[in-house]
N, C-alpha and C positions, 0 to 999 in steps of 0.2 A: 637547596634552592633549585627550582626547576620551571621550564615552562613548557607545555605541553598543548596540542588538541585533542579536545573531545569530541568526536563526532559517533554518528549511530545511522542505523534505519538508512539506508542510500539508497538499498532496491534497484540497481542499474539493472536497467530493460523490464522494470515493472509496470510502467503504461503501454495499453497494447496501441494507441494512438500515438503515433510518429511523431509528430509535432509534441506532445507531450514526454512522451521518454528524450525529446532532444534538450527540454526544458531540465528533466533531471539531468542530464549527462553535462549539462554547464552549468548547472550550477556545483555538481561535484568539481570539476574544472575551478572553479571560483573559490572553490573551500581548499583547494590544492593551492590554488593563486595566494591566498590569504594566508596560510601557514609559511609561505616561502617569505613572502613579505616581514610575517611578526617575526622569520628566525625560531620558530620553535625546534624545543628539541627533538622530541618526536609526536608522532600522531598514532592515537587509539580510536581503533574502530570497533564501537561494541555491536559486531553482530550487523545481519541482514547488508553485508555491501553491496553483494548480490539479490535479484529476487527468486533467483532459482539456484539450485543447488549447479545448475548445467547452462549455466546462458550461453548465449549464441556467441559464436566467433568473431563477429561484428563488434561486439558488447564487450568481448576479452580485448580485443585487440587494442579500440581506444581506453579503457582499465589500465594495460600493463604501460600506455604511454604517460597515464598519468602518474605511475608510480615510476617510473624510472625518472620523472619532473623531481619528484623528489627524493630518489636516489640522489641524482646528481648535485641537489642541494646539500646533500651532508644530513637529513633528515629521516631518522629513524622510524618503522611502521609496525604497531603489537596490535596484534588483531584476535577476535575469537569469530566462532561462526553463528547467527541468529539462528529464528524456527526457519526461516526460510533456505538460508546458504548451508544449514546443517542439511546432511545424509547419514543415516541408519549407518550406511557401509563404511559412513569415515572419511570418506574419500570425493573432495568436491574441489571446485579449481581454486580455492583457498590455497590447497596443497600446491596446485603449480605455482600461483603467484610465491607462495614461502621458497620451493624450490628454485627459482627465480633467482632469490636473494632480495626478494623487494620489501619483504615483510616477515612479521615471526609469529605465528601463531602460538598464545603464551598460555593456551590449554597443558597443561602437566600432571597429571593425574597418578595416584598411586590407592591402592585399596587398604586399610588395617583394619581386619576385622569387620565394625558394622561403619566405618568412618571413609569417608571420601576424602585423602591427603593430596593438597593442593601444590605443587611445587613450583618457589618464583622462578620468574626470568629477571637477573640482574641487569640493570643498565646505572652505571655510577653506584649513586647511594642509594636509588630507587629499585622497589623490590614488587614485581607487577604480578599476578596473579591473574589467573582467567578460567571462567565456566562459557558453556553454551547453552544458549538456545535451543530446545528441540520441542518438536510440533504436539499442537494442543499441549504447551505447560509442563508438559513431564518433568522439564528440569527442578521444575518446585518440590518435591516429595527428596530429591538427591541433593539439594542444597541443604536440606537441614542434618546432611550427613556431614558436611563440609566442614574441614578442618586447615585451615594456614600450617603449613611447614613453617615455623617462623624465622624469621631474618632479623633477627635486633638490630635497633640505630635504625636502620633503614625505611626509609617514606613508602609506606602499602599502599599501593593502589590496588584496586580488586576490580576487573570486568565481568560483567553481567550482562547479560543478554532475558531479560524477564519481569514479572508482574512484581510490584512492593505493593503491601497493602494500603501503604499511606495514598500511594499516585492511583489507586485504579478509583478513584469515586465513587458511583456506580454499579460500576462495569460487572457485571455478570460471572466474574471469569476467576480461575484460581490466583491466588498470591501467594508471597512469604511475609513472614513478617518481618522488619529490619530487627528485631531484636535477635533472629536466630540466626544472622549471618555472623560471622568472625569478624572481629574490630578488625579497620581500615581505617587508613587518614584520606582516603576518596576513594568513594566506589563509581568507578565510569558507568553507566546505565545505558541499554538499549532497550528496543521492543515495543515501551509506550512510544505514542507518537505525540509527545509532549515537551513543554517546556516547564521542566519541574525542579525544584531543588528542597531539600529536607534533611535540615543540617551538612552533610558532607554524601548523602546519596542525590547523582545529578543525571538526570536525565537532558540531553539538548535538543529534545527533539527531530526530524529527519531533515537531512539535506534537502528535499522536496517533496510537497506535500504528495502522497500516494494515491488519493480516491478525490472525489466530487467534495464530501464533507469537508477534509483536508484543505482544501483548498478554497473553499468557502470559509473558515473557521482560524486557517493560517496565513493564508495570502501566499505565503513565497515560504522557502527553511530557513535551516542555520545551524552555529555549533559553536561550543566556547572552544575559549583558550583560558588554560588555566595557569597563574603565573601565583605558584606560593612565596615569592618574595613580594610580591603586594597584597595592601589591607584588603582591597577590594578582590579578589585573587578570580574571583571567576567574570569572565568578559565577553559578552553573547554579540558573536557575527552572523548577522544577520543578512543571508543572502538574495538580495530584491532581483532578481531577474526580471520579471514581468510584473505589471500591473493587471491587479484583478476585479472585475465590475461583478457584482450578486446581484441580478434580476430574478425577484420572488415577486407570482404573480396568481392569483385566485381567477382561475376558469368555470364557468358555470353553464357558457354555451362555446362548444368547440368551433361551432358555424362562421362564427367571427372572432375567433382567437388569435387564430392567426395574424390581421391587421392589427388585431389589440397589441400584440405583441412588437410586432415590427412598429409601430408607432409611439411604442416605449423607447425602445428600443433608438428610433432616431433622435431624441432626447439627450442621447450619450455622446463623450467623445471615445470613439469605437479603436480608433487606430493604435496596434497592436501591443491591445490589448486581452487578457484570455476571460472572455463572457460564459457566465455562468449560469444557465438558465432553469431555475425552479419553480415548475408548475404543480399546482395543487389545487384541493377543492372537489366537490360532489358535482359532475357534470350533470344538469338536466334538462341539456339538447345536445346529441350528436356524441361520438365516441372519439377516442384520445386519432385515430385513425383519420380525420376529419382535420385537422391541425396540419399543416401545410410545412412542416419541420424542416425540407429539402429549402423550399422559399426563405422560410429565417435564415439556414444558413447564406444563402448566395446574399441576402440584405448583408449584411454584416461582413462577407469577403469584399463588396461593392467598398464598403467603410474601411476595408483593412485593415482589420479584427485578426487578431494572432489566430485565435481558436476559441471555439463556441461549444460547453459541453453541456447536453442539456439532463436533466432529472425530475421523468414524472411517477416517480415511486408513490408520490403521495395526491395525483389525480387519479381518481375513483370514478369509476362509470357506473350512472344509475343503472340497478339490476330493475333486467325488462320484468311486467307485472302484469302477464296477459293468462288467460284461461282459455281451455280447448276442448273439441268432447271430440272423444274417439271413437270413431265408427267401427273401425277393422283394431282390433288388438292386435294381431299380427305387423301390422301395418304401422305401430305407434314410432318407432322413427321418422317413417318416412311424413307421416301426420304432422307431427309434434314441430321437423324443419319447416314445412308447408306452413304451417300458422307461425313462428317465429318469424318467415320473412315477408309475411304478410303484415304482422304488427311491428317490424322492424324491417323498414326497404331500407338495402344497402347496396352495395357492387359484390360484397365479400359474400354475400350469400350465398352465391353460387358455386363457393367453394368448399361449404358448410360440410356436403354429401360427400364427394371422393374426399376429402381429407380426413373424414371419420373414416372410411374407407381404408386411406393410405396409413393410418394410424393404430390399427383395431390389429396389425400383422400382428403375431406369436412368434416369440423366440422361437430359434430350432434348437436341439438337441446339438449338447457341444459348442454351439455360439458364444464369443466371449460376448462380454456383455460391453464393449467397444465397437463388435463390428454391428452387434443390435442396433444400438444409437445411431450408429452411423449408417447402416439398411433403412431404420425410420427416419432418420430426417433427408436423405435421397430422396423418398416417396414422398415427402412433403414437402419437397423443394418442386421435384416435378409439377405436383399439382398445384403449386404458385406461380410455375414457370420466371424462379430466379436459380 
């Protein structure tokens, strides 16, 4: 008999917006708060704690206070590394947190012949087992090499950090199939960003939603605690940080989108809450550049609005439909901008010529292909003058 958390996918310092990576960092906070609370005995993290293999110091720093919280509660930590916190060379600040003492990473691996032998980590009667994560899926072709050193009597748990076929729906992407992994009496799941379960395979989804989708689709995270001496044995904490508002809206003329929007928008009760702004649709007057974005946000800081993320993946600008005769063939560039901003008056037009200009540069010889990027977008910062 045991009780335990399940948590996955954390990503600390994976939003590059401030305001949102503070959103993850408390609600991990909160899932620490909540395990001290239930008295669990320990906490598994399948994977991705980190969103880099190397996060900032900043990032380590409040991390190693959270687990020293539960240090000093008497609460145990078995961790593996996701595609993210996984490195090639093995060596990511997983390592120091383990060195620490805060945590054990319960990866044990041995080779026999064409077989990958898994070796437990004991605690009590419980016998834990762990694989990782690693980038674009690889770990799926080495799982089905996967064999349990076995431990009799004792309750298997098996971490995973990876695609099952049953959870990817959809999705594009490699799996395994749960038939080919080794019996377990709970397999901990990481990697989808779901709340999934499939007889004793459980994914709990992430501590905080990671992208626009996420958060649109999840609101807030979470993660069980799992207690095998109850019927009911798996028990999803659900962690609400913030309230989340979804404004989906169809633009057709950008010229007055902007009001259209802000007058939605006053509609709501704004205060701090995180606004979600999805624009879409075939514009046919005026380009996404016409939308007054800076004005939305300062409407909604006036309301005291947590934070405003917006997403026009799916606004579309009619493609211009004009015809031109060219006098000078040599000349067809320079023609072709002339009639463009003729059938198309804008401000940006003026920037049309040096920026094909600033863009047209040729790598040099020996150039990595970092400082190229970085030589092109100088020249195209200049001639936007930002």
């Amino acid at each position: 008999m045991v009780k335990f958390a399940h948590m996955a996918d954390i990503h600390l310092g994976g939003w590059k917006q401030q305001e949102l990576q503070n959103l993850n960092f408390q609600s991990f906070v909160m899932a620490i708060d909540n395990c001290i609370k239930e008295k669990v005995e320990f906490v598994l993290i399948s994977g991705d704690l980190f969103d880099s293999a190397y996060p900032s110091i900043e990032i380590l720093k409040e991390t190693f206070a959270e687990f020293k919280r539960l240090k000093e509660s008497k609460i145990l930590c078995y961790i593996i590394a996701g595609s993210h916190d996984y490195s090639v060379s093995g060596k990511t600040f997983l390592d120091v947190l383990e060195k620490a003492g805060f945590c054990k990473n319960v990866e044990n691996t041995t080779e026999a012949e064409d077989k990958i032998i898994l070796n437990p980590t004991i605690y009590k009667n419980i016998a834990i087992y762990g694989y990782p994560g690693k980038k674009s899926g690889l770990e799926i072709e080495q799982l089905k090499k996967i064999k349990l050193n076995d431990a009799p009597g004792l309750f298997k748990i098996f971490m995973l950090h990876t695609t099952l076929d049953k959870a990817k729906g959809t999705l594009p992407i490699e799996s395994i199939s749960t038939d080919l992994l080794p019996p377990s009496d709970y397999y901990a799941l990481g990697h989808l960003h779901i709340d999934f379960q499939y007889q004793n395979f459980v994914y709990p989804g992430p501590i905080f939603p990671n992208n626009f989708q996420e958060l649109e689709d999840l609101h807030y995270g979470g993660f069980y605690i799992v207690d095998t001496e109850s019927q009911d044995y798996l028990k999803k904490i659900q962690l609400k940080i913030k309230e989340v508002i979804a404004l989906e809206m169809e633009i057709r003329n950008s010229l007055n989108a902007t009001e259209k929007i802000i007058s939605e928008l006053s509609k709501m009760e704004l205060e701090d809450k995180i606004i979600l702004l999805r624009l879409k649709g075939q514009m046919e007057i005026g380009t996404n550049s016409d939308i007054k974005f800076q004005q939305i946000e300062e409407f909604v800081k006036r309301k005291k609005a947590y934070f405003i993320l917006k997403n026009t993946h799916d606004l579309k600008t009619k493609e211009p439909d004009f015809e031109i005769h060219i006098e000078h063939s040599e000349n067809v560039e320079e023609e072709t901008i002339k009639a463009y901003g003729v059938e198309n008056p804008s401000d940006f037009n003026k920037f049309i010529d040096p920026l094909m200009s600033a863009l047209s540069v040729e790598k040099q010889e020996g150039e990595t292909n970092e400082n190229f990027y970085n030589r092109l977008l100088e020249g195209a910062k200049k001639v936007l003058t930002f």
